[in-house]
C-alpha positions in Angstrom: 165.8 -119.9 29.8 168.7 -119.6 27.0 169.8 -123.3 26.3 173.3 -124.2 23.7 172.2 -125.9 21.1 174.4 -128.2 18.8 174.3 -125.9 15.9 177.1 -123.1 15.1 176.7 -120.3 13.4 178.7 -119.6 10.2 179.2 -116.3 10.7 181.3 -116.0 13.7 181.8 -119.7 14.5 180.0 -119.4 18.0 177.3 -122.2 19.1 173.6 -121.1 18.7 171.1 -120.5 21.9 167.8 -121.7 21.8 165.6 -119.3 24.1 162.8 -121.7 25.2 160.7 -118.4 27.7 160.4 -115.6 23.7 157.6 -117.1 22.0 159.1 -114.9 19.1 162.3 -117.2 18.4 159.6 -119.5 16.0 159.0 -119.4 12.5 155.6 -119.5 11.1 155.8 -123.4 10.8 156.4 -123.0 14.5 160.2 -124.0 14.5 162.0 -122.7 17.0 164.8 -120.5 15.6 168.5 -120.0 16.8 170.0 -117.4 18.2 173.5 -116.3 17.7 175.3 -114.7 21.0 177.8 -112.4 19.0 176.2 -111.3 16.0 172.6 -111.4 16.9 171.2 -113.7 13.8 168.4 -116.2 14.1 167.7 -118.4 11.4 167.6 -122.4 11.0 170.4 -124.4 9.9 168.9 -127.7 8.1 171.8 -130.1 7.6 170.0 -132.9 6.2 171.7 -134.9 3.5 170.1 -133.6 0.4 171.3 -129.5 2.1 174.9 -131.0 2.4 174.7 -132.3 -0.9 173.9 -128.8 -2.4 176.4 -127.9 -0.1 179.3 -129.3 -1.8 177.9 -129.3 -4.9 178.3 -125.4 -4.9 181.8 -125.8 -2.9 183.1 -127.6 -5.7 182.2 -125.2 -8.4 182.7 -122.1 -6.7 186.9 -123.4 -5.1 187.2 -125.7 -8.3 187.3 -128.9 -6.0 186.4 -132.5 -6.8 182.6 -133.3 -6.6 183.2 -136.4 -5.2 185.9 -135.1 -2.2 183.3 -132.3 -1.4 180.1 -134.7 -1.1 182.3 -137.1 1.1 183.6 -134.2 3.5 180.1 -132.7 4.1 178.0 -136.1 4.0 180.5 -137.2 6.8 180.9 -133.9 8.4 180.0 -133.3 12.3 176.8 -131.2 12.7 178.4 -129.5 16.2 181.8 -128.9 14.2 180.3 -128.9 10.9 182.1 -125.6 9.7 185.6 -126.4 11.2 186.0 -129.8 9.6 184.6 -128.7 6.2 187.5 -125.9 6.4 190.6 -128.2 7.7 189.0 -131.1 5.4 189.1 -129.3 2.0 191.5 -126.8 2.9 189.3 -123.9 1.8 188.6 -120.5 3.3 185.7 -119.5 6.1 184.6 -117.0 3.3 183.8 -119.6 0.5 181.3 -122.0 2.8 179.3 -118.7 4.5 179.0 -117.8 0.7 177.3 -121.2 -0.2 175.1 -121.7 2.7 174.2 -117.9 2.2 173.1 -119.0 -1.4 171.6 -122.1 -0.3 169.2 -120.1 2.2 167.5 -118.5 0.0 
């Protein structure tokens, strides 16, 4: 059974599905994963505070934006519209955040 989850993925903007009946959507710390309808990725999105801090930390840098703008947009940010109100917010491009939470993945 496929159930929407609140988390969206960043790469084509589409809400997650968490498939509670394949034992294989967990990790090895036995999270279950997400599942992207369009574009097939599973991974874990961990939007704590300290992951949106790094978050805008590396926003700021990489579209030259004030630290303390950035840190107050994503601290304050929506987790099911988290991508969408980071973009209209700071008036940046869809590229720029997939590139930071790419780099903050690994």
């Amino acid at each position: 059974m496929t159930i929407k989850s609140t988390y969206v993925c960043p790469y084509c903007n589409k809400n997650h599905l968490k498939d509670y009946g394949n034992s294989g959507d967990y990790d090895e710390d036995g999270v279950l994963l997400s599942f992207c309808p369009l574009c097939g990725r599973m991974y874990h999105i961990s939007l704590s505070q300290n992951k949106r801090k790094i978050i805008a930390v590396k926003l700021a840098m990489r579209c030259n934006l004030d630290f303390s703008e950035a840190k107050r947009v994503t601290r304050s940010a929506p987790e099911n519209n988290f991508l969408p109100y980071i973009i209209k917010s700071l008036k940046i491009v869809r590229e720029d955040i997939i590139a930071v939470i790419e780099m903050t993945k690994k």
